[in-house]
C-alpha positions as CSV (number, residue, x, y, z in Angstrom):
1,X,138.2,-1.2,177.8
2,X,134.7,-1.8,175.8
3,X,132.4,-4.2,177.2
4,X,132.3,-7.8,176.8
5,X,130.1,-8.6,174.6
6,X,129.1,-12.3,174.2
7,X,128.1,-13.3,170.9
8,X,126.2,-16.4,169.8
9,X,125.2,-17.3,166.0
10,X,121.8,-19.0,165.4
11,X,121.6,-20.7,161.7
12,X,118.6,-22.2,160.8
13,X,117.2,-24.5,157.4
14,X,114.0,-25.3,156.5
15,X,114.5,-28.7,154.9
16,X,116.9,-31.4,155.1
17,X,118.3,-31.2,151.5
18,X,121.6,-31.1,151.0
19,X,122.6,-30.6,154.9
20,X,124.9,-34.0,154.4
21,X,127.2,-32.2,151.9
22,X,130.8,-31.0,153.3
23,X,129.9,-27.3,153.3
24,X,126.2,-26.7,153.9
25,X,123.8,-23.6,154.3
26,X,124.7,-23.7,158.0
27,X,128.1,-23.3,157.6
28,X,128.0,-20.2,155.3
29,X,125.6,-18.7,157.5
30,X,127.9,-19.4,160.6
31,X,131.1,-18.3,158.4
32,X,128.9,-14.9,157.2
33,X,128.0,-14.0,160.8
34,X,131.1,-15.1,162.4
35,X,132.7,-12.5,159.9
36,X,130.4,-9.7,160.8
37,X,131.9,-10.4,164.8
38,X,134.9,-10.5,164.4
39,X,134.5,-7.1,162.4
40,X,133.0,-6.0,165.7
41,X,135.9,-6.6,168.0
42,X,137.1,-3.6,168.6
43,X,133.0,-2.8,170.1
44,X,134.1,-6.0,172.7
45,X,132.5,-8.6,170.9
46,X,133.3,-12.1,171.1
47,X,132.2,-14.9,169.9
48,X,130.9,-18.1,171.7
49,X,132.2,-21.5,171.0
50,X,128.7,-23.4,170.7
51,X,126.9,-23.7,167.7
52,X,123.2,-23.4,167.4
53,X,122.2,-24.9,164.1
54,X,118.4,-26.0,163.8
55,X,118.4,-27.8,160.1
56,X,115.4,-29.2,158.9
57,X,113.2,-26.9,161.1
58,X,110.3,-24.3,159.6
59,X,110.7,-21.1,161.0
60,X,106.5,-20.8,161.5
61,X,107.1,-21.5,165.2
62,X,109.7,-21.7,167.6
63,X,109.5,-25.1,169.1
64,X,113.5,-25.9,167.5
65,X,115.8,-27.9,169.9
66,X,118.8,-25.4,169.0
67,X,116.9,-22.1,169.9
68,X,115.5,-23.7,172.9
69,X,118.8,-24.4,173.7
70,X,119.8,-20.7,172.7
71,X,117.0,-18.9,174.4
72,X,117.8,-21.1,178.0
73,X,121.7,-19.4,177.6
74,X,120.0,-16.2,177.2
75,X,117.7,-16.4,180.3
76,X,120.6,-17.6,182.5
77,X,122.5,-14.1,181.3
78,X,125.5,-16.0,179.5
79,X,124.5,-14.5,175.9
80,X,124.1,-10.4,175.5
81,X,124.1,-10.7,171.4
82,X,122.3,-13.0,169.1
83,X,123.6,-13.0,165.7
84,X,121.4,-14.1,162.3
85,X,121.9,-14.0,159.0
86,X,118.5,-12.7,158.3
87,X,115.9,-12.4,160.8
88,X,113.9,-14.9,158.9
89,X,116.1,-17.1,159.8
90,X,115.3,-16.5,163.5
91,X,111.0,-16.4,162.6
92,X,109.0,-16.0,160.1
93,X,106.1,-15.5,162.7
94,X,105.5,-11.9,163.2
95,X,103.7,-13.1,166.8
96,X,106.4,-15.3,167.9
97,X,109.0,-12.3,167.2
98,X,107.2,-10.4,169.8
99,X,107.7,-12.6,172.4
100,X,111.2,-13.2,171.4
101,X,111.9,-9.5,171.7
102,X,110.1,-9.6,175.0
103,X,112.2,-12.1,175.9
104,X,115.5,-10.9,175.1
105,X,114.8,-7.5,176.4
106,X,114.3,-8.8,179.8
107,X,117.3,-10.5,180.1
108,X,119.5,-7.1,178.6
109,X,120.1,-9.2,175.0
110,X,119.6,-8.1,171.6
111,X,120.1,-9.6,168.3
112,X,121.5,-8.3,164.9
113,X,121.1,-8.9,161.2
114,X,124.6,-9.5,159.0
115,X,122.4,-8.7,156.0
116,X,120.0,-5.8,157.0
117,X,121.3,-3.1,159.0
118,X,119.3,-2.3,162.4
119,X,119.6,-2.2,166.0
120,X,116.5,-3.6,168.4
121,X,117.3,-1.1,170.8
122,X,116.2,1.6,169.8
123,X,112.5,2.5,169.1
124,X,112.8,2.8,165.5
125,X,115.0,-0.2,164.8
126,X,111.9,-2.2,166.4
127,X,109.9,-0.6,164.3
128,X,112.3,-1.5,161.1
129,X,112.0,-5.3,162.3
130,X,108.0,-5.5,162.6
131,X,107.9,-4.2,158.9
132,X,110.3,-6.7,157.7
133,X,108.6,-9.6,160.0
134,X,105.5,-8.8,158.5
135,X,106.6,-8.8,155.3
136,X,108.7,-12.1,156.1
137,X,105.8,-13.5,157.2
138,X,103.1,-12.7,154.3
139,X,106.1,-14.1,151.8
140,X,105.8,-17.6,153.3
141,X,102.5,-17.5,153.1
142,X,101.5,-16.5,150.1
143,X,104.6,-19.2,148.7
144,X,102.5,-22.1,150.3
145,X,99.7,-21.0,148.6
146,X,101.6,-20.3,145.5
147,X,102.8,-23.6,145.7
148,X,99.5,-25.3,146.4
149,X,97.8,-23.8,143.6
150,X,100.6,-24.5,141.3
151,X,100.3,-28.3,142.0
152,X,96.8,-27.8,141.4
153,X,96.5,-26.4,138.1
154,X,99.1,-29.1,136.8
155,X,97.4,-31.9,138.0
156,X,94.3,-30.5,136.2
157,X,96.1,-30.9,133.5
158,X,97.5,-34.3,134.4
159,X,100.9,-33.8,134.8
160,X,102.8,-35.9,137.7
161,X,104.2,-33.4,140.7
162,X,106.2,-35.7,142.2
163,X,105.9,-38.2,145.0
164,X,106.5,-41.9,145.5
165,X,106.4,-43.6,141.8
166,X,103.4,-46.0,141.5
167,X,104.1,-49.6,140.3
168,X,104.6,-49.7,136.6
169,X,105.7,-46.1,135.7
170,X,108.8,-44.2,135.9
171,X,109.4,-40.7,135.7
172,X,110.1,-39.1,132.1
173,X,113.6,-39.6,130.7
174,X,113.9,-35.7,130.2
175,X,113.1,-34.1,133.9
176,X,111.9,-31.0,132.1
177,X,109.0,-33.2,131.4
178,X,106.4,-34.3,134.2
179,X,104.7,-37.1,132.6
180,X,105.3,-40.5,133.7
181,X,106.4,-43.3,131.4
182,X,105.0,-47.0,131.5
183,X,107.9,-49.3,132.6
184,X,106.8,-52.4,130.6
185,X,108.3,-55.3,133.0
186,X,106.5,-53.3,135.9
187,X,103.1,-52.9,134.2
188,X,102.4,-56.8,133.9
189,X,103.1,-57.2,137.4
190,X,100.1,-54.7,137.8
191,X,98.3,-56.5,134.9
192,X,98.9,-59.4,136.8
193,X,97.4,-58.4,140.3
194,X,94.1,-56.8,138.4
195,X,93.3,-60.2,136.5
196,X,94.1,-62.1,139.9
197,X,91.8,-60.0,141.9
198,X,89.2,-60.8,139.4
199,X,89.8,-64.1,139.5
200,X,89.9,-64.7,144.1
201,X,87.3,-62.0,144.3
202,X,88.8,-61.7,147.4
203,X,92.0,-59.4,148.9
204,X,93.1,-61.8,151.3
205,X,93.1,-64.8,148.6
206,X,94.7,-62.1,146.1
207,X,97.7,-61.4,149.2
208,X,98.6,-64.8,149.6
209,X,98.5,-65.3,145.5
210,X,101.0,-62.6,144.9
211,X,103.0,-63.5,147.7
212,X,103.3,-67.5,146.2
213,X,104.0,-66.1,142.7
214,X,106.8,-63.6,144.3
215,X,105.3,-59.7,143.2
216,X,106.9,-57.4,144.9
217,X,106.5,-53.4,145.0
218,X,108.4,-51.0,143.0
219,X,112.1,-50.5,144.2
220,X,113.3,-47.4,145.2
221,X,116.6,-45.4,146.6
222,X,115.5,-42.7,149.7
223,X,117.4,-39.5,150.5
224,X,120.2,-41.0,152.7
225,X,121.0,-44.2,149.7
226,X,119.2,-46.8,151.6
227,X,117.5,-49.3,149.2
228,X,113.6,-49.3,150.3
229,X,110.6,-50.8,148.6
230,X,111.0,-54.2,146.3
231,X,108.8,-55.7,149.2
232,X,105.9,-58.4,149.5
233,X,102.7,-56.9,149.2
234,X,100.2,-56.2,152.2
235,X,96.5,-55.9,152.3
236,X,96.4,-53.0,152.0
237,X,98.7,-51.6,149.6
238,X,96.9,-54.1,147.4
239,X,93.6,-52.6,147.8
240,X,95.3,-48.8,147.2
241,X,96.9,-50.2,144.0
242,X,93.6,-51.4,142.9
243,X,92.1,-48.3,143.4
244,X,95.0,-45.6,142.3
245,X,93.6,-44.0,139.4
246,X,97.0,-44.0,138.0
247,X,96.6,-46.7,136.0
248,X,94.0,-45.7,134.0
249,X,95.5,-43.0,132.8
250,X,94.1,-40.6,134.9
251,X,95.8,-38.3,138.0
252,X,93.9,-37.9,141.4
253,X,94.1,-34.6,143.5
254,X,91.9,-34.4,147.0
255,X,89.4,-36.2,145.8
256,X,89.0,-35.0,142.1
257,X,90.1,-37.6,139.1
258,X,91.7,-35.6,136.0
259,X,92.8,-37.3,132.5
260,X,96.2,-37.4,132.5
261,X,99.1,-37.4,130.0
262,X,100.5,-41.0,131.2
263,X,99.4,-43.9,129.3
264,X,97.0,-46.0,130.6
265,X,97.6,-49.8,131.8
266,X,94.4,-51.3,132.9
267,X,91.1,-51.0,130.4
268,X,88.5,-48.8,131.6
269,X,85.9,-52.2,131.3
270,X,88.3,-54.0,133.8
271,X,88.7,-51.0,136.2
272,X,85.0,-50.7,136.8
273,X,84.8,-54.2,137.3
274,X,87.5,-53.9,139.9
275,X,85.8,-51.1,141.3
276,X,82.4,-52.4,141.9
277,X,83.6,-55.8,142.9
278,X,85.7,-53.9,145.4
279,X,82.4,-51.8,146.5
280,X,80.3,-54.8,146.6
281,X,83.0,-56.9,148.8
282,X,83.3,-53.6,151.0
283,X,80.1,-53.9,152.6
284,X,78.9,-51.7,155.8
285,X,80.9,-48.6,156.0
286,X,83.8,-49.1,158.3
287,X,84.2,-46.6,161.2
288,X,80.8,-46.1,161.8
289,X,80.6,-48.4,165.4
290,X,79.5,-45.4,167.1
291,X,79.9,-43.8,170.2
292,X,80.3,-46.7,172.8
293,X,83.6,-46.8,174.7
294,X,85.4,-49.8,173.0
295,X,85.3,-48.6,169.5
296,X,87.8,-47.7,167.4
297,X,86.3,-44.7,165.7
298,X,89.4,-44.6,162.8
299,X,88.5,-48.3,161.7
300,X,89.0,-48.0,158.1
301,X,89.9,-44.5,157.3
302,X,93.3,-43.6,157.2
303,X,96.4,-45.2,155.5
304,X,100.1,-44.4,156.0
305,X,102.1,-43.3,153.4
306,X,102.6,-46.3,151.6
307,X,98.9,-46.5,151.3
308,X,98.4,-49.5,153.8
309,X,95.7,-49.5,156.0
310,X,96.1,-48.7,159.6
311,X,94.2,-51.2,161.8
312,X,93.3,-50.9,165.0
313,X,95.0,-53.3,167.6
314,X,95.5,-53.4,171.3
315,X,97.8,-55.4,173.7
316,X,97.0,-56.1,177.5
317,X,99.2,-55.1,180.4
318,X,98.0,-56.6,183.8
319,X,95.0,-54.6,184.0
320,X,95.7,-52.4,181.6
321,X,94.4,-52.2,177.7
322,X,96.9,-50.5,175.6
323,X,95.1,-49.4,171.9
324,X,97.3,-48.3,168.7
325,X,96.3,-48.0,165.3
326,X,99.2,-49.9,162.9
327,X,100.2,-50.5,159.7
328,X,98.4,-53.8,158.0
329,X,101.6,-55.0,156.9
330,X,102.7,-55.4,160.1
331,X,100.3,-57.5,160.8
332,X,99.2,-59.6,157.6
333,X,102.9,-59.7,156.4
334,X,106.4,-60.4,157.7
335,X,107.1,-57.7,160.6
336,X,108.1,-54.4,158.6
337,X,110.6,-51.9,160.3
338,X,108.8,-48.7,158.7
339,X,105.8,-49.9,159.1
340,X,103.8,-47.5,161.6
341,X,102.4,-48.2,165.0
342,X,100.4,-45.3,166.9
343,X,99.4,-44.9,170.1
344,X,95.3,-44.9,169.7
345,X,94.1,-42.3,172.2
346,X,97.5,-39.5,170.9
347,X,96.1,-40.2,167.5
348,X,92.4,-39.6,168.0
349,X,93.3,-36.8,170.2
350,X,95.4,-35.3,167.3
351,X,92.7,-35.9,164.5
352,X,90.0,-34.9,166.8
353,X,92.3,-31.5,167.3
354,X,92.9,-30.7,163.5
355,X,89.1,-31.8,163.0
356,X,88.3,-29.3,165.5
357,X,90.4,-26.3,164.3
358,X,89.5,-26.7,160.7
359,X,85.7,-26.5,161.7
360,X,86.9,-23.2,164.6
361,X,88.2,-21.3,161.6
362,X,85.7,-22.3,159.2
363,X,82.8,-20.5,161.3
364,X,85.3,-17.9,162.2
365,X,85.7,-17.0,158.1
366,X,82.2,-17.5,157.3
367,X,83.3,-20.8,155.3
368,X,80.6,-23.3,156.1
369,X,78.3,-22.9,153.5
370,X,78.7,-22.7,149.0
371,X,77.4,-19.2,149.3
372,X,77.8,-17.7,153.2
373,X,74.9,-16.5,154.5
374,X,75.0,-14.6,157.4
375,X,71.4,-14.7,158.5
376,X,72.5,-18.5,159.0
377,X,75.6,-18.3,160.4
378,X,74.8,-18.4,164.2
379,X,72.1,-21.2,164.3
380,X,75.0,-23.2,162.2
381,X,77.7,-22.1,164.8
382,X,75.8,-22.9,167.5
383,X,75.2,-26.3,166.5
384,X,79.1,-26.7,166.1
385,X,79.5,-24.9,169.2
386,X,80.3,-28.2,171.8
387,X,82.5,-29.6,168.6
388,X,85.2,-26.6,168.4
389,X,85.1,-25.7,172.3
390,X,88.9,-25.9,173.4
391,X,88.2,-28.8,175.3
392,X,86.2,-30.8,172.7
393,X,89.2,-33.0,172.3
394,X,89.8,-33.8,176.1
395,X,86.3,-35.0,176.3
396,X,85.3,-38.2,175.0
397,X,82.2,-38.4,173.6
398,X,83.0,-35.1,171.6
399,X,86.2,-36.2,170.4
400,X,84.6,-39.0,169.1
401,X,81.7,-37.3,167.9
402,X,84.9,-35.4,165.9
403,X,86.5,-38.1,164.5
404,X,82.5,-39.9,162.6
405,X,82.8,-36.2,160.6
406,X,86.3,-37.8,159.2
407,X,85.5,-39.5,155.9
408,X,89.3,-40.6,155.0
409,X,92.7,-39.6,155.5
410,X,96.6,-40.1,154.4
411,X,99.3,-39.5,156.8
412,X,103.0,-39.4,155.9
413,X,105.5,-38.0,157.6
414,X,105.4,-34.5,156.2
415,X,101.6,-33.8,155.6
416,X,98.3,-35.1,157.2
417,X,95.5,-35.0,154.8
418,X,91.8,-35.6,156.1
419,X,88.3,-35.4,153.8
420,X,85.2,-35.1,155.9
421,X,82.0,-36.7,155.3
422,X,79.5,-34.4,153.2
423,X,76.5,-36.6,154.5
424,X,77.2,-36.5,158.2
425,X,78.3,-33.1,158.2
426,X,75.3,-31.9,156.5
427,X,73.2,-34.0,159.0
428,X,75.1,-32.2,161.7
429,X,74.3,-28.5,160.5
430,X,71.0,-30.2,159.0
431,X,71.2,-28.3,155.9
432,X,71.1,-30.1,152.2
433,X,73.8,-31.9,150.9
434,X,74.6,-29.4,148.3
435,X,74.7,-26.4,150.6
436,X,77.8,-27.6,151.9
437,X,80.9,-25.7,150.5
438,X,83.7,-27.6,149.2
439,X,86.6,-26.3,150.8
440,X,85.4,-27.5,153.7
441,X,85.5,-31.1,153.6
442,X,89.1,-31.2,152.7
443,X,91.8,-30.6,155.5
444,X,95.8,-30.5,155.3
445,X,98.0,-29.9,157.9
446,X,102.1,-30.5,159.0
447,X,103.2,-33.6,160.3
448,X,105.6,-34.4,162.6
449,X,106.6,-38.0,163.8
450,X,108.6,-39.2,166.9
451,X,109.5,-42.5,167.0
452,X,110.3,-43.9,170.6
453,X,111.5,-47.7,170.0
454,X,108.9,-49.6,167.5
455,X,106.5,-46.9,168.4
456,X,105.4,-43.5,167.1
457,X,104.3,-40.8,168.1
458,X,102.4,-38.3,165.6
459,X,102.1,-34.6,165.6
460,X,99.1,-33.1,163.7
461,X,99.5,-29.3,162.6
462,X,101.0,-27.3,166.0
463,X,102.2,-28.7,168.7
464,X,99.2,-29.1,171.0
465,X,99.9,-28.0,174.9
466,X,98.9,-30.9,176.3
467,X,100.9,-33.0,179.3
468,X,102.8,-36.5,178.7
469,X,100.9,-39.0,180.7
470,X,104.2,-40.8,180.8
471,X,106.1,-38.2,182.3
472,X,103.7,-36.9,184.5
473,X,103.1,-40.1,186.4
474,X,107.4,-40.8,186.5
475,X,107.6,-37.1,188.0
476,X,104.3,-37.8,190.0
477,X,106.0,-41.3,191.8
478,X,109.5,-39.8,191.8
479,X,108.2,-37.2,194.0
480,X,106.6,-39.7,196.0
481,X,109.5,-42.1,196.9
482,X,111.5,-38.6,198.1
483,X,108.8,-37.5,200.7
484,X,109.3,-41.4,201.9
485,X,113.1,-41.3,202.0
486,X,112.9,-38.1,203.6
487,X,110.5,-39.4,205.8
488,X,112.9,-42.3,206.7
489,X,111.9,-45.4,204.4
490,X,114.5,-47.3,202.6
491,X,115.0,-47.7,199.1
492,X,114.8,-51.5,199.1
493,X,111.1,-51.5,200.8
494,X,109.9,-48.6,198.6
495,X,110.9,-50.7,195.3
496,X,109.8,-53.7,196.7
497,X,106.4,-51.9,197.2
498,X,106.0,-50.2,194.2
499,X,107.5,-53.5,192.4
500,X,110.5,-52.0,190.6
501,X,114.4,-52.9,190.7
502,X,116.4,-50.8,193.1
503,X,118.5,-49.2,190.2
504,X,115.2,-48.3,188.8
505,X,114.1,-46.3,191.3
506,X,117.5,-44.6,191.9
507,X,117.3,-43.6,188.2
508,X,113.8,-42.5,188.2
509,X,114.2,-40.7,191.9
510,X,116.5,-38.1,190.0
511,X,113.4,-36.6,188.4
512,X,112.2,-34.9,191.7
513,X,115.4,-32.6,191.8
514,X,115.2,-31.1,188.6
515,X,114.9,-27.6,188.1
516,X,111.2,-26.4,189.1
517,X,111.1,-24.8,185.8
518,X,111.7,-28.1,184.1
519,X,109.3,-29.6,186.3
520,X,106.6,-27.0,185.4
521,X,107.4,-27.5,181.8
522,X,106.6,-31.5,182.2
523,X,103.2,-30.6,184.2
524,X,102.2,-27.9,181.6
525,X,103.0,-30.2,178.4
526,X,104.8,-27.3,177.0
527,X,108.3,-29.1,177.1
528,X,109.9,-29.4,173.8
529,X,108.8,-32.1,171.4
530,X,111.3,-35.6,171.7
531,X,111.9,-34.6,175.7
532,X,111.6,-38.1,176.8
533,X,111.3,-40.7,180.5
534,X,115.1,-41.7,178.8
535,X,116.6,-38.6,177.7
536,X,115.9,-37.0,181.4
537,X,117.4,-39.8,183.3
538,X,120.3,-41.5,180.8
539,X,122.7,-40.8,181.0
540,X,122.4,-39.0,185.1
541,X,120.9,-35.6,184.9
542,X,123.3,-33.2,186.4
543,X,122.8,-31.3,189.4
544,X,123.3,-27.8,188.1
545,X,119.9,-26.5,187.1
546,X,122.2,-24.0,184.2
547,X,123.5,-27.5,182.6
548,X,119.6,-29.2,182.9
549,X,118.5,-26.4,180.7
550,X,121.0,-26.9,178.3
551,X,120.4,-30.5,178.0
552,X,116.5,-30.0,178.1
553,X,115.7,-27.3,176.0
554,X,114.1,-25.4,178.9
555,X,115.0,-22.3,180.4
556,X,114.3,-20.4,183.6
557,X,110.6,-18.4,183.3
């Protein structure tokens, strides 16, 4: 008889759309490979009953909770076949196919193609897949920039790409057309809040004004049919509205205003007037409190995706100052659910980092300057040189140093955008304002958001490897209290001593027999994204180090 051969099949879409319909992407890859095994039968394949379907993932890197899951089965030897549909569908990452290969080899596993005809055992069948990764690769990349430049050139010619609808337009009747429409009832609401403002001279009078006379923002359905918008208006998606250039007929990309095709709803006399009474109310920059230790150096520079300000806030626990940046509205309004609420130092460290890279690669492709000069370019890298160090953002005053050069910034939960200051980073290089190229100052990178309870946690381009602080210290004590029981204390003094419940340390204790390659993981920070204090201890981790790397993500090394 042929050999067993285990099969498993690994699906894989990049966005969410349409995965809540009966029959889905996944399924007719899984149906299309599942095919292609049984085919194989008489060769001793057989199929697996899990699934390992990563929707909503990008296949730029490999941190997926369904490969992890996959790749852990591999390394404990109970998968010999991996079956795609394409190999894009495994990566698009011509580096993290490597190491995928590498990684299968050593544990005797290979994977096919349904749709391209190869075999990763032999030499040339390698060589077949690095062709077609590279290829794979340069295609996504060259889409995203396709894409970019596409949005653009439209907006340069003011038409609307998309996005949340501003208050008082709605998108053309005929969706072949990208211009937006003025929705009359809408539009005197926004008439409204401009002649208020004019009349309070003041945002916090203008809040409480709109609030009394009952304007709300524009309603709206989201993706899963929820209801969401038609809400009292914060601070700060006041001051946004009063300074979208939407409603003077005009369309805003990075930090370029374009005419645009819409109609326009507020005069161009009464939008200066709201401009420089806004300037003039404004008055010292905000962010700029230095270096010291108990500023918040993202005071007044980045707003969420609803355009409300994030303010900086803190909340005291014993001894213990806990800092997190959140949404205004959550704090000059009625509490709101999606309002955001970050943890300050994981969101300083994760501007800091994309501040850090953008500036890395910028020296790296000769991108500082208008025109590049090389005679220039060291003395200019070498007074970047402590700013893009790989430890820049684990050191204070650096990180901080980082986050002055940020100007503005918009994060959402699919893109972080970031403008740096042309003034300060000219004073930094100490060359002339007008030396300083413009592709610089603008950064954009993928955004990720986990949200434990009312709190968030933001990830900012690639997942950094940097160690939970949280998990760390529950390993750490966990750890601890074993050495004592072994030692012979008793579980009532240690909790007593340590001030936790008994049923709290029994749950915690369990994180001192997981597998040392979990542990490693947690002590590396290289454990997959979401891997929380809750999901490693509720409900009981099992004993069996093969069924803790299937419910972790993590596999044997």
């Amino acid at each position: 008889m042929s050999k067993v051969v285990r099969c498993a099949i690994y699906t894989r879409k990049s966005t969410e759309e349409g995965l809540e319909q009966g029959f889905n992407t996944l399924d007719a890859q899984y149906e299309a490979c599942a095919a292609y095994v049984a085919s194989q039968k008489h060769e001793g394949w057989k199929l697996t009953k899990d699934r390992y379907d990563d929707g909503g993932f990008s296949g730029g890197n490999t941190i997926r909770p369904a490969l992890q899951c996959l790749l852990a089965e591999v390394d404990a030897g109970r998968i010999s076949m991996i079956v795609v549909y394409k190999i894009d569908r495994l990566t698009r990452s011509l580096a993290d196919f490597a190491r995928l290969v590498e990684r299968l080899e050593a544990k005797g596993c290979s994977f096919v193609s349904v749709t391209q005809a190869f075999n990763t055992s032999t030499s040339m069948g390698r060589l077949t897949l690095n062709v077609l990764l590279s290829f794979a690769q340069f295609e996504r990349e060259v889409a995203g920039e396709r894409i970019r430049d596409k949005i653009a050139a439209s907006k340069k010619r003011g038409l609307w790409m998309g996005g949340t609808l501003p208050l008082g337009y709605d998108r053309h009747p005929d969706p072949r057309e990208q211009v937006l429409v003025v929705n009359e009832a809408e539009a005197a609401a926004v008439q409204q809040i401009f002649d208020l403002y004019e009349q309070t001279g003041c945002l916090r009078r203008l809040t409480e004004e709109v609030a009394r006379r009952d304007l709300r923002s524009k309603p709206r359905t989201a993706r899963d049919g929820r209801e969401i918008g038609n809400r009292s208006f914060g601070r700060g998606q006041l001051h946004y509205l009063l300074t979208n250039p939407v409603y003077r007929g005009r369309t805003r990309h990075g930090r370029t205003d374009h005419n645009g095709r819409h109609p326009a709803i507020i005069g161009e006399d009464q939008w200066q007037r709201v401009q420089q009474m806004l300037q003039q109310k404004a008055g010292r920059g905000r962010g700029d409190q230095g270096l010291h230790a108990g500023a918040a150096p993202l005071t007044g520079k980045l707003v969420d995706e609803m355009g409300d300000r994030l303010t900086p806030t803190h909340t005291a626990k014993g001894s213990r100052l806990y800092r997190y940046y959140v949404s205004n509205r959550m704090i000059s309004a009625p509490p709101d659910p999606a309002g955001w609420r970050l943890p300050a130092a994981t969101l300083e460290a994760q501007i800091a980092g994309a501040v850090r890279g953008h500036l890395a690669r910028a020296i790296d492709g000769h991108q500082l300057l208008a025109r590049p000069d090389l005679s220039r370019h060291d003395p200019l890298a070498e007074k970047l040189d402590a700013l893009v160090a790989p430890d820049a953002t684990t050191d204070v005053v650096r990180r901080r140093r980082l986050l002055i050069l940020v100007e503005s910034g918009t994060l959402d939960r699919e893109m972080t955008t970031l403008q740096l200051s042309r003034p300060r980073l000219a004073a930094l290089l100490g060359v002339e304002l007008t030396e300083i190229a413009d592709a610089i100052l603008s950064i954009t990178a993928p955004t990720r958001i986990r949200r434990r309870g009312v709190e968030a946690r933001l990830v900012i381009g690639e997942r950094p490897r940097q160690p939970d602080p949280k998990l760390v210290a529950a390993l750490v004590r966990a750890h601890r209290w074993l050495d004592a029981i072994r030692a012979g204390r008793d579980i009532a003094s240690l909790a007593k001593a340590d001030g936790v419940s008994e049923g709290c340390l029994r749950v915690h204790l369990q994180l001192a027999l997981l597998a040392p390659t979990i542990q490693a993981a947690i002590l590396d920070g290289t454990q997959p994204e979401g891997l929380t204090l809750h999901r490693l201890t509720r409900p009981e981790m099992p004993s069996d180090w093969h069924a803790q790397y299937r419910r972790t993500g993590i596999g044997p090394a």
